[in-house]
C-alpha positions as CSV (number, residue, x, y, z in Angstrom):
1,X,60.7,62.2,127.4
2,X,62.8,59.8,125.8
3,X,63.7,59.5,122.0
4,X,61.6,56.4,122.0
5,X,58.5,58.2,123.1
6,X,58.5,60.7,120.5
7,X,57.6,57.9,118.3
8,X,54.1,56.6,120.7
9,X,50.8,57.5,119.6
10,X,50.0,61.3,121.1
11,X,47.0,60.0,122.5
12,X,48.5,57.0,124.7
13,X,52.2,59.3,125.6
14,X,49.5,62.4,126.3
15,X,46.6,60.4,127.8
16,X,44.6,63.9,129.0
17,X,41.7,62.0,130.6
18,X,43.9,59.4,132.2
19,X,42.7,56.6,130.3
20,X,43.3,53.2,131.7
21,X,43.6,51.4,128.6
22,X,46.0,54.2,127.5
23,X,47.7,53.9,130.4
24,X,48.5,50.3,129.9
25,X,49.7,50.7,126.6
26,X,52.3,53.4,127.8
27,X,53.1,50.6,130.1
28,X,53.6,48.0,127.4
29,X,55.6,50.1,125.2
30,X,57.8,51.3,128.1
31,X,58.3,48.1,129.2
32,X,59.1,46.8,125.5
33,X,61.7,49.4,125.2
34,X,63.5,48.7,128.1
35,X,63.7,45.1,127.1
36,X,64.9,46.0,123.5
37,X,67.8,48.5,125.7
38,X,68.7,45.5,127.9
39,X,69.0,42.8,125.2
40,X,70.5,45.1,122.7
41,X,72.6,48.1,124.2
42,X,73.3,46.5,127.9
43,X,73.5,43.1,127.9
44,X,75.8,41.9,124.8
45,X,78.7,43.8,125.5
46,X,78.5,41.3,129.4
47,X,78.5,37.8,127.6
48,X,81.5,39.4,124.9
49,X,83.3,40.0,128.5
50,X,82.5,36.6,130.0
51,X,83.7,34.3,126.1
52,X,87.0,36.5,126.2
53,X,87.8,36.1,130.1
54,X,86.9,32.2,130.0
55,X,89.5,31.1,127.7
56,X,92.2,33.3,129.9
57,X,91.0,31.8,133.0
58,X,90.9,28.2,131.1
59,X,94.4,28.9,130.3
60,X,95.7,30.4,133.7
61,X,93.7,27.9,136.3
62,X,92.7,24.9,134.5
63,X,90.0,23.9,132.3
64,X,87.1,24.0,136.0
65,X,88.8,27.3,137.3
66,X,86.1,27.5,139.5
67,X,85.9,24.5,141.0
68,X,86.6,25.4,145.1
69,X,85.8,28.7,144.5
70,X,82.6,31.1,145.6
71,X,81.2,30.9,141.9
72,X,80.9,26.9,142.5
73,X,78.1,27.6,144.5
74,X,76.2,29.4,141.9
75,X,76.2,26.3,139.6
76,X,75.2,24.3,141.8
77,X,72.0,26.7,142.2
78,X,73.2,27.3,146.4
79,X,72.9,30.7,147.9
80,X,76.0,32.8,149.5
81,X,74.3,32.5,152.4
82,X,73.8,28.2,152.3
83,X,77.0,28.2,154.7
C-alpha cells in the first residue's frame, strides 16, 4: 500500500464486496496520484535539464543546433522510421 492510500476512504481502498463504483473510485484516485507524482516529483527535474543544456548547446553549435540532426525530425512531427 502506498503512503497515498492510507489517506482513501476504508471503504473504497478495502472494497469487501467488490463494489464497482468503489472500484472506480480506487481507480480515479490512483490514477490522480500518479499524475500528481509525474507532474510534481518526475517530470520538473527533465525540463530544468533540457533550459540548462539549451543554452550550452546554443553556445557550442549555433543558435538551430539541431538543424541536420535526428532531433530535426521530431519537430517536424516525422517518425525515425519516415526514412
Amino acid at each position: 500500500m502506498s503512503e497515498d492510500q492510507r489517506d482513501w476512504p476504508k471503504e473504497t481502498l478495502r472494497n469487501p464486496d467488490r463494489s464497482p463504483l468503489l472500484a472506480g473510485a480506487g481507480c480515479i484516485r490512483g490514477y490522480s496520484e500518479t499524475l500528481y507524482f509525474l507532474t510534481d516529483e518526475l517530470l520538473p527535474w527533465i525540463a530544468e535539464m533540457l533550459e540548462i543544456l539549451n543554452p550550452h548547446l546554443v553556445e557550442r553549435l549555433g543558435p538551430k543546433w539541431w538543424i541536420n540532426t535526428p532531433i530535426e525530425k521530431l519537430i517536424r512531427g516525422e517518425s525515425s522510421d519516415a526514412e
